[in-house]
C-alpha positions, 0 to 999 in steps of 0.5 A: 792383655792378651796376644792376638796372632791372625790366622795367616800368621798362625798358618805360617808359624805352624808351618815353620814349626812342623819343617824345624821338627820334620828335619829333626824326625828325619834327622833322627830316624837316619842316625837310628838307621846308621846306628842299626847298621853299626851295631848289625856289623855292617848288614843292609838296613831295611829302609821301607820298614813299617811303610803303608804301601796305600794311603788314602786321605780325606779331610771331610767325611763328605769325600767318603763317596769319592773314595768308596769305588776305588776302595772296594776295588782295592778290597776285591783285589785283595789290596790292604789299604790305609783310609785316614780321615779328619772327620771322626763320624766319617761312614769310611771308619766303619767301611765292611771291606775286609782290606780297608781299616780306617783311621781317625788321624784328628782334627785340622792341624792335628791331621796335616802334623800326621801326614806330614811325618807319613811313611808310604807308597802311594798317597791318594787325596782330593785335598788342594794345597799340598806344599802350600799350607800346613799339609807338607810333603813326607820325605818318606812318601814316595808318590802323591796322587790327586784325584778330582771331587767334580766334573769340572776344571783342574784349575778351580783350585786356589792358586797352586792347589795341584802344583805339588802332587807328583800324579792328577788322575783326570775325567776329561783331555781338557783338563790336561790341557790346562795343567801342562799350561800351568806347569809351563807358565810355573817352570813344574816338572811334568807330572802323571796325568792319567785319565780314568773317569768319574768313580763316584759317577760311575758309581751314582750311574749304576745304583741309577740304572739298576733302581730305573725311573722315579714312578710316574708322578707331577712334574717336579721342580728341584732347587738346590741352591749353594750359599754365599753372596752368589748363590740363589737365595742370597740373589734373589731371597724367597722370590724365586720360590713365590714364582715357582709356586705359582707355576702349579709344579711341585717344588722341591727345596734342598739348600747346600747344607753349610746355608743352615749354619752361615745363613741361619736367619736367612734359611729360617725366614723363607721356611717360616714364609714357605712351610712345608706343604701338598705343593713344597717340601724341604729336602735334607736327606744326607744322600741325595739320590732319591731326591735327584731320581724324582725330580724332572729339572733341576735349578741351581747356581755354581753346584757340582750337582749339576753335572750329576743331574745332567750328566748321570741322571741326564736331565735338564737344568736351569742355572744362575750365571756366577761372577767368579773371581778367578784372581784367586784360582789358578785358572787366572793364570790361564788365558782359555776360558772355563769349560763349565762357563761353556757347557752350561748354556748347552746343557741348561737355560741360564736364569736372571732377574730379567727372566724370573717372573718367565721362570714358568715358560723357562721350565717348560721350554727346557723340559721339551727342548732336544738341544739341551739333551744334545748338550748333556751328550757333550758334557758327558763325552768332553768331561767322563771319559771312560764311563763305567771304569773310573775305580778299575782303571784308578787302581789299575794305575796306582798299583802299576805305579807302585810297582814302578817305585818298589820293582823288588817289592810285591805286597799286592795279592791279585785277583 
C-alpha cells in the first residue's frame, strides 16, 4: 500500500520542514558568529560576508526578456549581479554581459530551498507568492523588490501574491492606487512603490523602431489564442478559422505554447482540418517579433500580447470578453473595477458568438476606425509611464536603495 500525500499537503509539510531547517541554519550561523568573536579576542565580525549584493531570480526562462534591459544596464554601469534561474535552458545562462553570471539554482522546490537560505542585498523577481508558499523570505535578505511581467493590473495575482515584498516597481499610477487599497484592507506596512516603466516594452519598442515597418504586403490577420476553458478555441473551435477564411485575408495562427501539451488533441485536429497554405500558416517561432511586425490586426482572449500589439506596435485588436473569477486574485478584494476590463473596448472591438459570422466587417471596421487608435494613446498614457527609461530608472532605484541599506558599503563601480 502505498501513502498518497495531496499537493496541498505536500506544499505545507515542505514549508514546515524548510522553516525547522531555516531556524536551524540561522541558529547555527550566529553561534559560528559568536564563536568567531570569542576566538578573535573580542574583534568586530563582518556580518555581510560573502553576501551578493544583486539578485535576480526567474522561475521560468520565458521571464529572461523581463529581466535582459535591466541586466544590461547593470553591466553598462559596471555592477556584478547574481541571475539565478529554475530553467536549466534559460538563454540568460549563456548572457554575454561580462557583469552577469548566471546560475542554475534547480528545479521547483530544489529552487525556493536555495533562495530560502539567500544571503543578499537586493532581490529582484516577478515571481508572486513571496511568503505564501515554499518560496520563503531570507533572514539574511535585506530587501525584496518585485517587478511586473505585463501592462495590467498589480492585483491579478492569486491572493497575496505581492503582499510580502518590501518594494513593486510599477508601469502606471493606477496601480498604486490599488496596492495601497490592499495594504489598508490587509493592515501591510507601506511598501516602496516606484514607477519606472515597461523595460521589456521599451526594449520591443526600439528593436521596433529601428527595423520600421513590415514591407508592404496583404492584409493579415494574427490570431494567437491562450488556452484554457476561456480561450478562443476552446469557445468557439475551428469555427473561428472557417469565418476568417472566407474574409479573403491571410491568416496567421499562433496559439499559446502551453495549448500543444494541455489541448494536444484539440491543436491537432484544427491543424489536420487547416493545413498550412497560400491563405494560413502556423507561427511557433520562439520570438514572436516578426510575427507581431507583419500582422495589421490582432485576435485574441485575455493574452498580455495584446497590450504588445496595441501599445508598442500600435495597432488595433479584436478581443474575446473573459469571465474572470476574481474569488482567487487579490483584485477581489477591491471594490474598483479591472483597468484592462476598461481599456479594451477603447483599444479594440470585442468578438462573441453573436458577431462572429460578422468578423469580415469587424476586421475592417477596426482597421479604419480613428477611436481605437485614440484608445492606444490611453492605454499607453495610463499603463507605460516614462517610456523608453524603464531599465535606467529600475537600476536607478535599486542601487539607490542599496545605498540606503548598507550606507558604509560601496560595491558599485559608476559609469
Amino acid at each position: 500500500m502505498r501513502l498518497y500525500i495531496d499537493p496541498g499537503t505536500g506544499s505545507m509539510l515542505f514549508t514546515i520542514l524548510i522553516g525547522l531547517v531555516g531556524a536551524g541554519i540561522y541558529s547555527a550561523r550566529m553561534l559560528i558568529v559568536k564563536l568567531r568573536f570569542i576566538l578573535s579576542g573580542g574583534k568586530k565580525v563582518d556580518m555581510n560576508a560573502n553576501r551578493i549584493p544583486y539578485v535576480v531570480f526567474a522561475d521560468h526562462k520565458r521571464y529572461w526578456n523581463i529581466f535582459e534591459p535591466v541586466l544590461r544596464e547593470f553591466d553598462k554601469r559596471g555592477v556584478d549581479v547574481v541571475y539565478m534561474t529554475a530553467s536549466p535552458d534559460d538563454p540568460g545562462l549563456q548572457n554575454p554581459y561580462p557583469h552577469i553570471r548566471g546560475e542554475f539554482i534547480g528545479e521547483g522546490n530544489r529552487a525556493f530551498a536555495k533562495l530560502n537560505f539567500l544571503k543578499a542585498g537586493i532581490v529582484l523577481s516577478t515571481t508572486p507568492g513571496l511568503d505564501v508558499y515554499q518560496w520563503k523570505r531570507s533572514k539574511e535578505v535585506q530587501c525584496y523588490v518585485h517587478i511586473l511581467h505585463a501592462a495590467s493590473e498589480a492585483t491579478l495575482y492569486r491572493m497575496f501574491g505581492i503582499d510580502y515584498y518590501d518594494s513593486i516597481l510599477l508601469s502606471g499610477e493606477y496601480q498604486a492606487t490599488d496596492v495601497r487599497n490592499l495594504e489598508k484592507l490587509r493592515n501591510l506596512p507601506a511598501k516602496d512603490l516606484i514607477e519606472v516603466g515597461i523595460p521589456y516594452m521599451d526594449e520591443m519598442k526600439a528593436r521596433f523602431e529601428k527595423a520600421g515597418p513590415a514591407p508592404k504586403h496583404e492584409i493579415t490577420v494574427l490570431l494567437a489564442p491562450s488556452w484554457g476553458p476561456e480561450a478562443i478555441f476552446s469557445k468557439y473551435g475551428d469555427q473561428i478559422l472557417k469565418v476568417l477564411l472566407e474574409t479573403g485575408y491571410h491568416i496567421i495562427v499562433r496559439p499559446h505554447p502551453q495549448s500543444y501539451t494541455a489541448e494536444k488533441e484539440m491543436i491537432e485536429s484544427i491543424q489536420k482540418k487547416y493545413p498550412e497554405s497560400d491563405r494560413i500558416e502556423w507561427n511557433r517561432d520562439n520570438d514572436n517579433f516578426e510575427v507581431l511586425r507583419r500582422s495589421d490586426i490582432l485576435i485574441s482572449d485575455f493574452s498580455g500580447v495584446i497590450f504588445e500589439f496595441a501599445m508598442v506596435y500600435d495597432k488595433p485588436v479584436i478581443y474575446t470578453a473573459a469571465n474572470i473569477d476574481t474569488s482567487v486574485y487579490d483584485a477581489w478584494w477591491l471594490d474598483t473595477p479591472l483597468w484592462t476590463t476598461g481599456i479594451l473596448p477603447r483599444i479594440g472591438h470585442e468578438l462573441n458568438g453573436l458577431n462572429l459570422p460578422k468578423l469580415h466587417s469587424i476586421i475592417d471596421e477596426c482597421l479604419n476606425d480613428t477611436r481605437y487608435a485614440k484608445g492606444r494613446d490611453e492605454a499607453r498614457s495610463e499603463a507605460w509611464e516614462h517610456m523608453g527609461e524603464g531599465a535606467v530608472r529600475t537600476v536607478d532605484y535599486l542601487m539607490k536603495k542599496y545605498r540606503e541599506l548598507n550606507p558604509s558599503e560601496h560595491p558599485e563601480k559608476e559609469a
